[in-house]
TORSEVEX-118325 format. One record per residue: residue in one letter; chain; x, y, z of N, C-alpha, C in turn. Coordinates in Angstrom, 1 decimal. Layout:
BEGIN
{"A"; "A"; {X; Y; Z}; {X; Y; Z}; {X; Y; Z}},
...
REM end
This chain:
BEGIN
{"X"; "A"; {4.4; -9.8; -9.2}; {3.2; -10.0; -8.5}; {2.1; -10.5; -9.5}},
{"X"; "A"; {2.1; -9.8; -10.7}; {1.3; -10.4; -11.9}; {1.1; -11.4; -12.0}},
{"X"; "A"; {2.9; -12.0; -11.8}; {2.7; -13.9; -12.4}; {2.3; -14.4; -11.5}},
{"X"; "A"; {2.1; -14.4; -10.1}; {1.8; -15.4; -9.2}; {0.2; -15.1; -9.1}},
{"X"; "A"; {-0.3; -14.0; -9.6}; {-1.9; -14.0; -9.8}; {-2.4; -14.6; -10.7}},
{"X"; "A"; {-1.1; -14.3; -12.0}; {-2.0; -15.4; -13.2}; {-2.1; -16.7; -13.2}},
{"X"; "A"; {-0.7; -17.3; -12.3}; {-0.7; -18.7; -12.0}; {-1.3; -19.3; -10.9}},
{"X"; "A"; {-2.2; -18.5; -10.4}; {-3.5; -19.1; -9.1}; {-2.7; -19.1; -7.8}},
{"X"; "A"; {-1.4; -18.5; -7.5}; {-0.8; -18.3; -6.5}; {-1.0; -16.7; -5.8}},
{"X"; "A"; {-2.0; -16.8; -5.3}; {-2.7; -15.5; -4.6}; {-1.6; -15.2; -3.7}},
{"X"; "A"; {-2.0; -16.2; -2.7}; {-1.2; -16.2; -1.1}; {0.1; -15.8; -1.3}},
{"X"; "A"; {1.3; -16.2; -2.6}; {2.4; -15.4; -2.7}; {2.0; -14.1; -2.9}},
{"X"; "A"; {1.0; -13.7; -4.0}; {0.8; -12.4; -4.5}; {0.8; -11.4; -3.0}},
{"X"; "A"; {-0.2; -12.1; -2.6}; {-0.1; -11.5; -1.2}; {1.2; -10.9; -0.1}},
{"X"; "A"; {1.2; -11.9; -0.2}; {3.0; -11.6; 0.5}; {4.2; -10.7; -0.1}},
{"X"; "A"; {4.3; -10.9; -1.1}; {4.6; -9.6; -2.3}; {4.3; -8.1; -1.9}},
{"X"; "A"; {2.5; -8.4; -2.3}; {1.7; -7.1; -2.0}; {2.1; -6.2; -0.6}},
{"X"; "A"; {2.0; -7.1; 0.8}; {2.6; -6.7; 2.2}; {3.9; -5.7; 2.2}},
{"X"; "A"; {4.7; -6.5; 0.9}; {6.5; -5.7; 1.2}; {6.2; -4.7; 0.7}},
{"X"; "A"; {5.8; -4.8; -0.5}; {5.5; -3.8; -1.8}; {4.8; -2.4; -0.8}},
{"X"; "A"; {3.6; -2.5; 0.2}; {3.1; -1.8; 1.4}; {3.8; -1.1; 2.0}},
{"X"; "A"; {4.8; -2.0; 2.8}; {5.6; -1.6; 3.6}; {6.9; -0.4; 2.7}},
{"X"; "A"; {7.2; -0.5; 1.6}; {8.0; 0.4; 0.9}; {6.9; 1.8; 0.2}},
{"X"; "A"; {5.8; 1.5; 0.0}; {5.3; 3.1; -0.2}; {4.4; 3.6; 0.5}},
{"X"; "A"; {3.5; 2.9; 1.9}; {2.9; 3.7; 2.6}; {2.9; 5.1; 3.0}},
{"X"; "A"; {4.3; 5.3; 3.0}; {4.9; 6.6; 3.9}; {5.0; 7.2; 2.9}},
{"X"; "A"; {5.3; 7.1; 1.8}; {5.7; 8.3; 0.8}; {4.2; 9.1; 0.2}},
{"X"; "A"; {4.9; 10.5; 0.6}; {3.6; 11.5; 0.2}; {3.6; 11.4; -0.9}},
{"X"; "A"; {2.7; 11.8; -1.6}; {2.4; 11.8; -3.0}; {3.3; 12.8; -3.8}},
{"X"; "A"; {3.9; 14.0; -3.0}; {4.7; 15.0; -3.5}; {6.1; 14.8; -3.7}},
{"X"; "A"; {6.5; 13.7; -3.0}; {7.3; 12.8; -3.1}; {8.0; 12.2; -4.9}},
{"X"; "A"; {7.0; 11.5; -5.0}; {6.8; 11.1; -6.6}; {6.7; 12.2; -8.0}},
{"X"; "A"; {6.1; 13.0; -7.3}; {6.0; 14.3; -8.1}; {7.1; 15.5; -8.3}},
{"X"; "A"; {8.0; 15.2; -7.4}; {9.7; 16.2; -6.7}; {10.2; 15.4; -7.5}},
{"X"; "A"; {10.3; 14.2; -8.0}; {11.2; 13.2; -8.3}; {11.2; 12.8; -9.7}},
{"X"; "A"; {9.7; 13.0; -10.5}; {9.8; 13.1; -11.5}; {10.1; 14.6; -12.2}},
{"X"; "A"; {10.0; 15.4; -11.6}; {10.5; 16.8; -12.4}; {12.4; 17.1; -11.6}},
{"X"; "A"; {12.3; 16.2; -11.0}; {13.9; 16.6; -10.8}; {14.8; 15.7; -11.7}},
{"X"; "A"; {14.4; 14.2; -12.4}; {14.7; 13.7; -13.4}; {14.4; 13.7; -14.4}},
{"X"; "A"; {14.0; 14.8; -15.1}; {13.1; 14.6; -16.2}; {13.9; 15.0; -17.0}},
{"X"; "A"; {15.2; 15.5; -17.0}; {16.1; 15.3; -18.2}; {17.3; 14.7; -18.1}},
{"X"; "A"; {16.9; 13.3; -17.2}; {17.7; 12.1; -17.1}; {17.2; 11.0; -17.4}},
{"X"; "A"; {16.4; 10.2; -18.5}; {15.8; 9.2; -19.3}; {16.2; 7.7; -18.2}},
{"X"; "A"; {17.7; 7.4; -18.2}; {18.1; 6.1; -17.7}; {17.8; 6.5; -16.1}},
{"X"; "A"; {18.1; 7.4; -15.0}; {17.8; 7.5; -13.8}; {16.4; 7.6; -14.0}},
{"X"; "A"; {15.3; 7.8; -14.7}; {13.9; 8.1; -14.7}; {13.5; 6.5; -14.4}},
{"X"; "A"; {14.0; 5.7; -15.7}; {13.5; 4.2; -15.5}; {14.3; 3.5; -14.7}},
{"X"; "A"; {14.7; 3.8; -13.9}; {15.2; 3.4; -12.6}; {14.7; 3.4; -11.7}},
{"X"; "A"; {13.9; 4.1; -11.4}; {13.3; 4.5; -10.2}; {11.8; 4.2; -10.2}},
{"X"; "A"; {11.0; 3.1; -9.4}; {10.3; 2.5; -9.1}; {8.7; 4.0; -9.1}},
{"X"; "A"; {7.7; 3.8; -9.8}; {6.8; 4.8; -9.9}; {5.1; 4.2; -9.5}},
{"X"; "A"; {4.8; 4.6; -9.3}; {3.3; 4.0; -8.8}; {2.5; 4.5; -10.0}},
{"X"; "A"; {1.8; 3.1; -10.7}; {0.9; 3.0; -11.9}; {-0.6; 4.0; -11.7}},
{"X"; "A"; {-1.0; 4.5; -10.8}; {-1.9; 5.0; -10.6}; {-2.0; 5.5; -9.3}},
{"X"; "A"; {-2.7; 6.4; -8.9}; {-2.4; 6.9; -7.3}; {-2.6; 6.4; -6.3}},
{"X"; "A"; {-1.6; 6.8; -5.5}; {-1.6; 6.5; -4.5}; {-2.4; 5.4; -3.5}},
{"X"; "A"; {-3.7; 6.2; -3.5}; {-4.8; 5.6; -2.6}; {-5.1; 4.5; -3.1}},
{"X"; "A"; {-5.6; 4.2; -4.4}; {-5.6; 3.4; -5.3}; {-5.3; 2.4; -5.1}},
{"X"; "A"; {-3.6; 2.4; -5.8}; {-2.7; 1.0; -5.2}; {-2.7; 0.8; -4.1}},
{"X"; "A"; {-3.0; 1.7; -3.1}; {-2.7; 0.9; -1.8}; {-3.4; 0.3; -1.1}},
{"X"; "A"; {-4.9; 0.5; -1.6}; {-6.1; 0.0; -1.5}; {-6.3; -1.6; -2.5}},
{"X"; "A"; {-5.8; -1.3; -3.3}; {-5.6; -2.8; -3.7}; {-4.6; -3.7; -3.0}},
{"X"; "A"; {-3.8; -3.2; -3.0}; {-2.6; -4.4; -2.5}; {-3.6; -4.4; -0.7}},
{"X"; "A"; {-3.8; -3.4; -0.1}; {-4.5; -4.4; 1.2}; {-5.8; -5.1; 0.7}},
{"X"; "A"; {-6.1; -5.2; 0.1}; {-7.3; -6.3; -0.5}; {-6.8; -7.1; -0.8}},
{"X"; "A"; {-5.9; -7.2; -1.4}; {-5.4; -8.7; -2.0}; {-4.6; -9.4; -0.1}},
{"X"; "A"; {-3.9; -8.4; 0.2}; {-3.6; -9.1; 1.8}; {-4.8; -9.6; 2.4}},
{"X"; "A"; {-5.9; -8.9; 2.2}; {-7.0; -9.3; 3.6}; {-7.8; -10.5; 3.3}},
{"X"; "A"; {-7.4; -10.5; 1.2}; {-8.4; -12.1; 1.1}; {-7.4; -12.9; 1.3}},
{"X"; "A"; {-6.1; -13.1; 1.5}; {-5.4; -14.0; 1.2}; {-4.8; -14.3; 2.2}},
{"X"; "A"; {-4.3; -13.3; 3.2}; {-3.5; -13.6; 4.2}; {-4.2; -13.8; 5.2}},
{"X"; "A"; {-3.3; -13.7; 6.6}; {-4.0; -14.7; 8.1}; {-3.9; -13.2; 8.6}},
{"X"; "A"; {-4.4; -12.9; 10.0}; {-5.5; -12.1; 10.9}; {-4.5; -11.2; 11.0}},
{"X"; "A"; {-2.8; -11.5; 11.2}; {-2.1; -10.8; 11.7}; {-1.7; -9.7; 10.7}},
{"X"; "A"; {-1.0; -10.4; 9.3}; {-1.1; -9.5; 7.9}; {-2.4; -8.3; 7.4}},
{"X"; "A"; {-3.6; -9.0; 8.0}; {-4.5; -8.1; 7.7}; {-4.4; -7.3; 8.9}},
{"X"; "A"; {-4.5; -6.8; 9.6}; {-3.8; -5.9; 10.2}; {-3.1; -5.2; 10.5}},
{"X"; "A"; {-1.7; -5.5; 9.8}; {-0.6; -4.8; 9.3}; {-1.0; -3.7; 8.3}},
{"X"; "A"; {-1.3; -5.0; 7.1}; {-2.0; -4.0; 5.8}; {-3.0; -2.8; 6.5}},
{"X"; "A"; {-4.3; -3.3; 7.3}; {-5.1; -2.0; 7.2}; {-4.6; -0.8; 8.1}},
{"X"; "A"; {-3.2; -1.2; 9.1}; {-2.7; 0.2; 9.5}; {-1.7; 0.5; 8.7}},
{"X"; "A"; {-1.3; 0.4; 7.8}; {-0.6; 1.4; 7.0}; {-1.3; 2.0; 6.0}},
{"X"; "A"; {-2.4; 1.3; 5.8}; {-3.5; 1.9; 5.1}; {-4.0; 3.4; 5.9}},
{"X"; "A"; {-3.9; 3.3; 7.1}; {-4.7; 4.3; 8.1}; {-3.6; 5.1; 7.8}},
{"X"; "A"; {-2.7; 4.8; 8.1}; {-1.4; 5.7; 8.2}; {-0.9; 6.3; 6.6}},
{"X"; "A"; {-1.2; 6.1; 6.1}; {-1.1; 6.6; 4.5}; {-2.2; 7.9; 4.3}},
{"X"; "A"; {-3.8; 7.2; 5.1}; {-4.4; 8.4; 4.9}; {-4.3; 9.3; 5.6}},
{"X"; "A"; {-3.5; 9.2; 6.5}; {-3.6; 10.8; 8.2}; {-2.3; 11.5; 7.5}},
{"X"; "A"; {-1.1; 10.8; 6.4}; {0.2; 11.3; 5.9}; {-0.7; 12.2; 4.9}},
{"X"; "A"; {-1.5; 12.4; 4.5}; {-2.3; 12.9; 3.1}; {-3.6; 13.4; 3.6}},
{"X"; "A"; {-3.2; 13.5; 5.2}; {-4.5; 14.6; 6.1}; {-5.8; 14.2; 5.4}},
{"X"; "A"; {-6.2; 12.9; 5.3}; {-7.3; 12.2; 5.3}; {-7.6; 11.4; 7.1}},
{"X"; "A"; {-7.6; 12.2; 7.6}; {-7.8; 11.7; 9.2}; {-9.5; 11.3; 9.2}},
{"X"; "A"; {-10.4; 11.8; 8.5}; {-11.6; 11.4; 9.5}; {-11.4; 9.6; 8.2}},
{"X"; "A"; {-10.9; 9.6; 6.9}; {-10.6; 7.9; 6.3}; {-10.1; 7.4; 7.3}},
{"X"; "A"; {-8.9; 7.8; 7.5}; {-8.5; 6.7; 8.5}; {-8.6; 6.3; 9.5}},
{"X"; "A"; {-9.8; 7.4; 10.5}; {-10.3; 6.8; 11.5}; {-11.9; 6.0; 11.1}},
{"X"; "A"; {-12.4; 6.4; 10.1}; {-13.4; 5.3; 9.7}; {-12.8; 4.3; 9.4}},
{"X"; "A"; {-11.9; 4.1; 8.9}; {-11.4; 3.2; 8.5}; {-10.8; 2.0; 9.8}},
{"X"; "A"; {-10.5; 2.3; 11.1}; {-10.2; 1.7; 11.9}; {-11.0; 1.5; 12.6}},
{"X"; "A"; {-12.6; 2.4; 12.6}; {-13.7; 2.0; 13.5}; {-14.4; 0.9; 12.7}},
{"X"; "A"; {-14.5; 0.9; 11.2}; {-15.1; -0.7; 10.4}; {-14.2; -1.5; 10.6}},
{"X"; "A"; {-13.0; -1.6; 10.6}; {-12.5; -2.6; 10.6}; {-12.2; -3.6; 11.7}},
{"X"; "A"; {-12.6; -2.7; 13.1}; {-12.4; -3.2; 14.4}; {-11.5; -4.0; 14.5}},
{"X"; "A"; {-10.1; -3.2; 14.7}; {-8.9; -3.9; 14.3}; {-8.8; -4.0; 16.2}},
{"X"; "A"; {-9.3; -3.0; 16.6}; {-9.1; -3.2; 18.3}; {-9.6; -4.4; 18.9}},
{"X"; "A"; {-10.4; -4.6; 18.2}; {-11.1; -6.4; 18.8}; {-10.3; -7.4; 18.5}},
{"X"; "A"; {-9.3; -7.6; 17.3}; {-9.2; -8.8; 17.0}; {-7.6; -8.3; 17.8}},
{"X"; "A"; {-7.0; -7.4; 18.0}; {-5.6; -7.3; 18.8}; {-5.8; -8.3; 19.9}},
{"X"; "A"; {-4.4; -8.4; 20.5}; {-4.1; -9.3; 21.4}; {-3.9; -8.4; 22.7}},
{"X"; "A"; {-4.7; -9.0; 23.8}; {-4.1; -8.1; 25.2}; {-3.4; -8.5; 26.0}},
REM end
């Protein structure tokens, strides 16, 4: 994802960022933390296994920013409900309902 940001290719980065989304919204943070103390005296399975550079909320907050400048109406909408849904998994419910009353994702849906 790095290289297509350094090379002025956002809109891939974006698209990247979306899958990249879709594979760790769901995972609780206890998840990551079960995983590294259950490998921690297995070196090659340790760097094997895909780890998030900083927490949770964080990355996931970045990668839907990079979807909502880059991509079209429908992706940004994807991205900010799994954003909702990451915070109600991590019993941040009144985030994620702020988070869906600024975003007024109910207006731009299709009826």
């Amino acid at each position: 994802m790095q290289y297509f940001i350094s090379n002025d290719e956002e809109q891939k980065a974006a698209k990247i960022a979306i899958l990249k989304l879709e594979h760790i919204y769901y995972k609780n943070d206890s998840v990551y933390t079960k995983t590294r103390e259950a490998l921690k005296n297995q070196p090659k399975k340790l760097e094997a296994v895909y780890f998030l550079t900083k927490a949770s909320t964080e990355e996931i907050a970045d990668l839907v920013k990079l979807v909502v400048t880059h991509l079209g109406n429908k992706s940004k909408v994807q991205a900010t409900l799994l954003q909702c849904f990451h915070h109600a998994i991590h019993n941040r419910y009144f985030d994620a309902k702020n988070l869906l009353m600024n975003t007024h994702i109910s207006e731009t849906m299709h009826k």
